[in-house]
N, C-alpha and C positions, 0 to 999 in steps of 0.2 A: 541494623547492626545487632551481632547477636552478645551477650557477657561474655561468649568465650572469646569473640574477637577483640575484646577491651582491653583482654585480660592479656600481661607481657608474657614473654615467649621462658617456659620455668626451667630449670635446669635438672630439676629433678621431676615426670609427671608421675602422674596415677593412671591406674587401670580403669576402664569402666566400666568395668563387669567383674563383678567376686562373684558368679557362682556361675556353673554350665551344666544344661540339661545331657546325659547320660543316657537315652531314652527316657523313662520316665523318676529317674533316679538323680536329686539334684546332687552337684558336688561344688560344694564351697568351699572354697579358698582359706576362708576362717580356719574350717575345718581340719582343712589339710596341714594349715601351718602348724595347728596343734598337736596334731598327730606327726609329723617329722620331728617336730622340737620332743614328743615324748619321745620316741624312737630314740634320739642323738641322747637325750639323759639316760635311757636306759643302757645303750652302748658302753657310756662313759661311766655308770654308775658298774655294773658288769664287770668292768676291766680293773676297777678300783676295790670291789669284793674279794678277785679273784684274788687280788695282790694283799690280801691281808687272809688271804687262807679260807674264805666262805668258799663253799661247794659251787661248781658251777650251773648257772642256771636257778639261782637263788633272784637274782630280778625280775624274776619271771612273776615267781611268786608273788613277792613285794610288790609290782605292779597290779597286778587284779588285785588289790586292796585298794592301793595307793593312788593308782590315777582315777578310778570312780569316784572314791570318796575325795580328790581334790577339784576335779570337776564341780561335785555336788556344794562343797564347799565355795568353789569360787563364786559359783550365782548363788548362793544365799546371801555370800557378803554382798554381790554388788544390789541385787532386789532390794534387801538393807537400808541400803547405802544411799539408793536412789529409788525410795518408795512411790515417790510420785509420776511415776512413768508408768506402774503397773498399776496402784490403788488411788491412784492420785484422780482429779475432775477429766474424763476423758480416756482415762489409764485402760488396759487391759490384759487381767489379773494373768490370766494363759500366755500372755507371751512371755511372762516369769519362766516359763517352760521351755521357752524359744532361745536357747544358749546359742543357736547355727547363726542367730541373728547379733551379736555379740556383745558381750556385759560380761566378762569375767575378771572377777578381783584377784587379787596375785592372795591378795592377804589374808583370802578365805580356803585361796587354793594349797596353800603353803597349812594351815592349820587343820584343814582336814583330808589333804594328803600325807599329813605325820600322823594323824591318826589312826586312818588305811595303815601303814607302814610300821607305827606299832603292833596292830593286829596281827597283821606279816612276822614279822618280827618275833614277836611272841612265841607263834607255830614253828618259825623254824630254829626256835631257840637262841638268835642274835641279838645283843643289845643294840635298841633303838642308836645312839652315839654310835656307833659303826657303821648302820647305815648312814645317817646323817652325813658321817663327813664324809661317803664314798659318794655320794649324791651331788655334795658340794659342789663343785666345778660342772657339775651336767646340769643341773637345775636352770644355774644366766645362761648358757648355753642355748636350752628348749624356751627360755622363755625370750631370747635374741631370736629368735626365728619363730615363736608367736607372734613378734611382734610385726611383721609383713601382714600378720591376717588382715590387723587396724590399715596396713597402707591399702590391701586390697579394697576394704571396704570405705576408704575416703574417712577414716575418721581418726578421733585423738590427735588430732595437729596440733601447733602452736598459734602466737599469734603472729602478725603480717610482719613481711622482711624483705631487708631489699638483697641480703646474701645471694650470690653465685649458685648458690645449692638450695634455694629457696622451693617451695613443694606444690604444685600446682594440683589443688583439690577440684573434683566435680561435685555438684551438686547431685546429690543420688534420689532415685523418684520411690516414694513413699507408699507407693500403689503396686510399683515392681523392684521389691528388694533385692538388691544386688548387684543393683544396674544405673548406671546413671540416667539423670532427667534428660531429655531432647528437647530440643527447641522444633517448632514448622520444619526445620529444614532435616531434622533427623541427626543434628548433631550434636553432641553431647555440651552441657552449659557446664561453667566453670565458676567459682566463687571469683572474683574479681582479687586480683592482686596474688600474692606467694606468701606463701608460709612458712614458718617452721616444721621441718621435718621432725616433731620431737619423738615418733613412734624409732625414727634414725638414731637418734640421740641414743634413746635408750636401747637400743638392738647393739649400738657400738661399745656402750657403756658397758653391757651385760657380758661381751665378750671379754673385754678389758677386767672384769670381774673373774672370770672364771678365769683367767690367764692368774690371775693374783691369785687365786685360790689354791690355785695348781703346784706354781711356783713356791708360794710361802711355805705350803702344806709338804711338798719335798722336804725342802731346807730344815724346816722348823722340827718336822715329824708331830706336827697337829694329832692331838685324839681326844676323847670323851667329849663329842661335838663341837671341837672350838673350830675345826676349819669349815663346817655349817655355819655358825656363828659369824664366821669369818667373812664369809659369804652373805649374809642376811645384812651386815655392818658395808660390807659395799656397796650393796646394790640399795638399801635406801639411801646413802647420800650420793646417790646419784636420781634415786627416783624424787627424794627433796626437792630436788633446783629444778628436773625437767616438770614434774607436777604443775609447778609454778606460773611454765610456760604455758600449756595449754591453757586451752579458750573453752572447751567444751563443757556444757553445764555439769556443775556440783555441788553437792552439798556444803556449805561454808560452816566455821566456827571462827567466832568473831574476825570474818571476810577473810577468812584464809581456808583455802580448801580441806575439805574432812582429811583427804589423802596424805596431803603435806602432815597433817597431825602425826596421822598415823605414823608415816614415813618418821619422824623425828622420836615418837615414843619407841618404835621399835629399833632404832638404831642404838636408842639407848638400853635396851634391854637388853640384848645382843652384845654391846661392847661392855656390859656388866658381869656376864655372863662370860664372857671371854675372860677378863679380867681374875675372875674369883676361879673359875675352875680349873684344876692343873692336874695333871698325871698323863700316864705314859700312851703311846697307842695301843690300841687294840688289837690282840690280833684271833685268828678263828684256828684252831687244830680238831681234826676228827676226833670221834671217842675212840675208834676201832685202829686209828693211829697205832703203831708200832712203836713210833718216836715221836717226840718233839722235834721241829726242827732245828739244825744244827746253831745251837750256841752254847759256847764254851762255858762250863761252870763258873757261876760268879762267886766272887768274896764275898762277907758281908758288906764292905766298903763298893762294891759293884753299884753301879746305875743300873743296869739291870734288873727288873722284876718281873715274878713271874707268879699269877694268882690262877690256880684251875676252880673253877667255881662248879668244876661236874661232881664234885663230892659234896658240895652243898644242896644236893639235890636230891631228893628222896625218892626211891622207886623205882623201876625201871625206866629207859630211854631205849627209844630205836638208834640202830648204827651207824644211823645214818647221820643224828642229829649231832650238832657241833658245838663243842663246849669251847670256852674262850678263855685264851693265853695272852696276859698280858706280858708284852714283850717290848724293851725300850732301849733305844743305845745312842747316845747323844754321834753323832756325828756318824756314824755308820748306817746302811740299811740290812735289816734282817730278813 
């Protein structure tokens, strides 16, 4: 009798195989999930630009910064995070290198893809807080559909459950990444018992996030990074409680995982930051502009403002480049 036949019949399984040879060109699933979920943020990041007046095809841009350097970012936080898998008795330091094999932090991806993005940013003359909140609602998005990569590869679960929707893990063989272990008979072994789906949890979560983001950021007319903000404030009290669930090792401070920390310190930085920052949204008008777009002369007593910061600016600009109008109207869209 083999674990897998021990094991009850799950209602949600796993793949046993995250990666397929191409001829000699592997393609892994990891990979792919991250490369859709960037595509879907850039989509959505794109259409959020346009609508506050950036030129089209300015994500383009902001991307060749932004997603290398949160890549690069994200495995340094987790190498970090979890030194003893690379430098550790046994460890090997190169596979720090091995991102296709998966270890990527949100929270290193997030801090050095703003920084990419500032870069960006910079060159095409937008303030960072615009992109931020066009980014908002696309970020849980790509990272709800990262989050398949963990299912394809059997990992990040929670711990055992007897739920209807409980997650039936293989045991994946160490000698051939990507693919589950086999038993004599060729068929794949199973971890004994179901699991929590929490890679689920949080793919659901992340949607649910970005719908708020979307939502409030309508209504409210969010700017100078509060519906980022808004966004960062969701998604860790969601990554709090799922954190918690997983079983998979990590670093503790006093027996509470490093994560959960984190998740709790930056929720709070976030809803501070939300709290204290206030003014109007952002919006982008060409310099070679003819006009501003149409709004009616205010009073002084107007809600309305409007700040051109291209006069602050010394020197020549190309005609290309886009100076920003700050433009606000409680309950209308401009």
């Amino acid at each position: 009798m083999t674990i897998a036949s021990m094991s009850p019949q799950a209602a949600l399984p796993s793949p046993t195989t995250a990666v397929w040879q191409l001829g000699p060109l592997p393609v892994r699933a990891y990979a792919l999930c991250i490369i859709v979920g960037i595509l879907v943020a850039c989509l959505v990041t794109e259409y959020r630009l346009r609508r506050r007046g950036v030129a089209p095809g300015a994500v383009l841009d902001i991307a060749v910064w932004a997603v290398p350097a949160g890549i690069i970012g994200a495995r340094i936080y987790h190498v970090i995070t979890s030194p003893e898998k690379y430098f550790g008795a046994g460890g090997d330091p190169m596979k720090a290198f091995a991102i296709w094999e998966g270890g990527l932090g949100i929270w290193g991806a997030v801090a050095g893809g703003a920084i990419g993005a500032w870069i960006a940013a910079r060159q095409l003359g937008i303030p960072l807080t615009v992109v931020a909140d066009a980014l908002a609602p696309g970020l849980p998005l790509a990272q709800a559909i990262g989050r398949f990569g963990n299912w394809f590869n059997n990992e990040l679960f929670g711990g055992p459950t007897t739920l209807p929707w409980g997650l039936q893990v293989h045991r994946m063989d160490p000698d051939n990444p990507g693919h589950a272990l086999r038993d004599d008979t060729g068929q794949p072994i199973l971890e004994p018992g179901l699991f929590h789906p929490t890679f689920a949890y949080e793919a659901i979560w992340n949607v649910g996030v970005a719908a708020l983001v979307f939502l409030l950021d309508r209504k409210l007319r969010l700017g100078r990074g509060r519906a980022f903000a808004l966004y960062v404030m969701g998604y860790t009290a969601g990554r709090f409680w799922i954190e918690m669930m997983r079983t998979d090792e990590a670093n503790t401070i006093l027996g509470v995982r490093l994560n959960v920390w984190t998740a709790g310190l930056v929720f709070l930085g976030a809803l501070i930051y939300f709290l204290r920052v206030r003014g109007p949204r952002e919006y982008m008008i060409p310099l070679n502009a003819t006009a501003v777009p149409a709004v009616p002369a205010a009073p002084t007593t107007s809600d309305v403002s409007q700040v051109d910061l291209s006069a602050r600016e010394p020197g020549p600009r190309p005609a290309d480049v886009l100076t920003l109008n700050i433009l606000s109207r409680r309950g209308r869209t401009i």
